[in-house]
N, C-alpha and C positions, 0 to 999 in steps of 0.2 A: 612560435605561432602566436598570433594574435588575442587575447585574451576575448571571450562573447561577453557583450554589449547587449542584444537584444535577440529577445525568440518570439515567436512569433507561430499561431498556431493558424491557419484557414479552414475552415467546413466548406465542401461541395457538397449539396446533395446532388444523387446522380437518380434517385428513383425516378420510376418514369423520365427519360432521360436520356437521349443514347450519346449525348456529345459531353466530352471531360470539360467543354467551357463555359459550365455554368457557370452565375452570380457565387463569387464565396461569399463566405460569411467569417471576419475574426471571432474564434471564441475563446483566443486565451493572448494573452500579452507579458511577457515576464520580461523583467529590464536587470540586467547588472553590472557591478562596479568591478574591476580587475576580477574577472570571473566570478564574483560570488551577488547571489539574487539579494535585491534592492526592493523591487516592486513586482507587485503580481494581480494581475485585472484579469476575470472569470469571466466570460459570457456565455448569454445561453445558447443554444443553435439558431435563434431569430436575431443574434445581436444584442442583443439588450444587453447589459453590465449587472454582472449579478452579485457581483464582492469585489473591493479592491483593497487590497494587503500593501502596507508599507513596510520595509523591514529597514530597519537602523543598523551598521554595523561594526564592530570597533575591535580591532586585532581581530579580522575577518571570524567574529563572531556573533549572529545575530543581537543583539542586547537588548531591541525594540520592536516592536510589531503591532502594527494600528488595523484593525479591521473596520473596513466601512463599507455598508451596505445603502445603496440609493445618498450614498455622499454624507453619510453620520454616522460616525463613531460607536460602531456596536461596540468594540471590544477593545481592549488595549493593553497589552501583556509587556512586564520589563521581567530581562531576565541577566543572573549571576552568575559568574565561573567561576571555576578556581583559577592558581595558573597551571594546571594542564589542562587547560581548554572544556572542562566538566561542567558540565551545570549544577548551581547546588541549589538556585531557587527560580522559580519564575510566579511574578506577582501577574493575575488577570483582572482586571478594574473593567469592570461591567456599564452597559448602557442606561439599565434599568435599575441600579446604583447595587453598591456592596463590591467588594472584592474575596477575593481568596488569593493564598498563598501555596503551593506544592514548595515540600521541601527534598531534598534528594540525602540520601546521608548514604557513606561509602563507606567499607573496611579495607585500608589497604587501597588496592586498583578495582575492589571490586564493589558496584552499585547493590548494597544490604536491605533498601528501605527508601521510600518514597510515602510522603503525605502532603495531603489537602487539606488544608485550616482555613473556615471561613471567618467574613470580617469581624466576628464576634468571638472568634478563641476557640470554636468548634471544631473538632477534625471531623473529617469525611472521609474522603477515600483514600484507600492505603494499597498499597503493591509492598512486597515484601520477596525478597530472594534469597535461597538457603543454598550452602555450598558446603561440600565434604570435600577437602586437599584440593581446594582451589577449584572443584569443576563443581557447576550448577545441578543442583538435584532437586529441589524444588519451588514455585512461584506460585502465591497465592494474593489473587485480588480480593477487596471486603470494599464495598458500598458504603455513603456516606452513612446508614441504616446500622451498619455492624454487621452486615450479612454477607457470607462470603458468596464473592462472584463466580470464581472459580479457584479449580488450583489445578496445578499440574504438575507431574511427578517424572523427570528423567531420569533411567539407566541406561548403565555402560558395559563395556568391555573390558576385559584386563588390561587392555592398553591408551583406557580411555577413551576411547571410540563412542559418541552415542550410539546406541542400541533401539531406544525408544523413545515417544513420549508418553502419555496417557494425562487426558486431562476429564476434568469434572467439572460440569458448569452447572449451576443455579438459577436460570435465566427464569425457567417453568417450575411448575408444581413440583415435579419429581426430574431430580437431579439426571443429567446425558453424558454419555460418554464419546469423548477423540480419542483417539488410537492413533500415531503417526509410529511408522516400522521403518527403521532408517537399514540400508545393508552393507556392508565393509567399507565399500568408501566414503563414507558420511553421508550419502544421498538419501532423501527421503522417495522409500520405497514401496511405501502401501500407507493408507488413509483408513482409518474405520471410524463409521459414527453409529451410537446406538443411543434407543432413544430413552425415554426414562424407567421401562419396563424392560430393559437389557436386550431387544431385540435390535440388533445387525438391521437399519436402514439404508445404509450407503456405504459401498468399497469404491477406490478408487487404488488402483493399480497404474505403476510409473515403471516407464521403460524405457532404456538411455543408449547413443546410439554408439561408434566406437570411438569418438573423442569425449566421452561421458556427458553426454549434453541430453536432455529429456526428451524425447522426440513421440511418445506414442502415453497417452493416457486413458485408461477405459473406468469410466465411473460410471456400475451401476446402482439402483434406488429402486423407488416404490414406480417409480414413471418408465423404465424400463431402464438401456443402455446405451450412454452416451462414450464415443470414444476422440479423441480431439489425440489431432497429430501437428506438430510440429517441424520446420524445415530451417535449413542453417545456409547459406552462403559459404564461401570459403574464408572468409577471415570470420566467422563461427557467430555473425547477426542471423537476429532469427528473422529470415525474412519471410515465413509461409506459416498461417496458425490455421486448423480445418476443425469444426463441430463437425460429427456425423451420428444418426442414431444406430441404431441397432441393424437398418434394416439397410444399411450406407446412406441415404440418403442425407444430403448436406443440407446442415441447421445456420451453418456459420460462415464465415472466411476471412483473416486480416492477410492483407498481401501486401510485403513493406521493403521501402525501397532505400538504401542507406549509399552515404558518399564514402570515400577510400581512407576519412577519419574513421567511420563509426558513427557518422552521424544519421538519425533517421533523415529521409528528403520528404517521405509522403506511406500514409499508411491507406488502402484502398480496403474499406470495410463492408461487408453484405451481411446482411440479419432475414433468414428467411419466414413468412410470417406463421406463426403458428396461434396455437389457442392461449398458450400465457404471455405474447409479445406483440407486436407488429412487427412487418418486416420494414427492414432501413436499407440504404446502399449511398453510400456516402463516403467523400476521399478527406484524408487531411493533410495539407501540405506543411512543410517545417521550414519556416523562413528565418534565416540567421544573418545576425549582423556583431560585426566585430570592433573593438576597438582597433585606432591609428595605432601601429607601431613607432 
């Protein structure tokens, strides 16, 4: 099969609307070389050009990347591998000048340790991951400040299996807790968020259908109960997503249309209007183009 050359994204709105041949609109453009992306142009849902991304690639691995915004050079990041294809550094050279460095350091096959050094010898931000007999048990971020962002702590099974996560974040004054509850076959099966005073704000509960695929999720919070279901086709695309509150009534809808690759063709989306959104109804079509064999 032919390797993809070009995607291509269109906006319809359909609001107010009852015919599927309105005016589109491109809002996204991605171009690539022997399958792997080259260029990548954002736009807003009016059109306009809101970022365009160059990416350089060398033993199909990104090594360059040029951010420009209204056609100038905001950003411009070079990046290092080893040779298994790792990255060990990536330098970002800024518009408003200075740069910084991330560096990646490894034990073995496994990512130990990441830092930010700015152009003056400074560290800043750090990631850090801790392993017992090879499997991940804990990850903690720290702020250019020294102050940690979060951390999160996984357990297992006798047979390795995750079990859990639980993470702690620092965002606010007093420290919140995630809860992720994984069940025997690795899937994540329950959600819990509490806030800094340990009270339980939000569960979300996941439920999978008999080819293990998530098909029914109910998260509820302080705003009542939201449950979002999911649909699969027979080669196992998801082609149907539904918001509904508590009361059934539909908040949401993606209805997606895919070819006999697995490729999306058109995603057909409704946002129904409530008090913290507008409503929207709007289609997006997926235009492909292929290199000559």
């Amino acid at each position: 099969m032919s390797a993809l050359k070009k995607l291509t994204i269109v906006r319809h709105n359909l609001l107010g609307n009852s015919s599927n041949d309105t005016p589109g609109v491109v809002i996204s453009e991605v171009n690539y070389s022997n399958g792997i992306e080259t260029e990548r142009l954002n736009y807003s849902s009016e059109g306009e050009l809101e970022d365009h991304v160059i990416i350089e690639v060398e033993n199909g691995l990104p090594v360059k990347e040029t951010l420009k915004i209204e056609d100038e050079i905001s950003e411009f990041v070079e990046r290092v591998f080893d040779d298994k294809g790792r990255i060990v550094s990536e330098t970002n050279t800024y518009q408003e000048g200075g740069s910084d460095i991330t560096t990646y350091i490894y034990e073995g096959e496994k990512l130990i340790h990441k830092v930010t050094t700015d152009s003056d010898g400074e560290e800043g931000e750090k990631e850090i991951w801790e392993y017992s007999d090879n499997i991940l048990i804990k990850e903690t971020k720290v702020d250019l400040f020294g102050e940690t962002v979060y951390e999160r702590e996984y357990e297992y099974d006798e047979e390795g299996h995750i079990e859990s996560m639980t993470e702690i974040s620092y965002h606010n004054e007093l420290p919140e807790k995630t809860v992720l509850i994984y069940d025997k076959e690795g899937r994540l099966n329950i959600e819990k968020r509490y806030d800094g005073m340990g009270k339980l704000v939000s569960r979300t509960i996941i439920e999978f259908d008999e080819n293990g695929r998530p098909n029914h999720y109910e998260e509820e919070n302080v705003r009542g109960k939201k449950i979002t279901l999911l649909g699969y086709d027979d080669s196992g695309n998801n082609i149907l997503q539904e918001e509904r509150d508590q009361n059934d009534e539909l908040l949401s809808s993606i209805k997606r249309e895919f070819d006999n690759e697995g490729r999306q063709l058109q995603a057909e989306v409704v946002i129904q209007p409530s008090l913290y959104q507008p409503g929207h109804h709007y289609k997006l079509i997926y235009l492909y183009e292929f290199e000559l064999s």
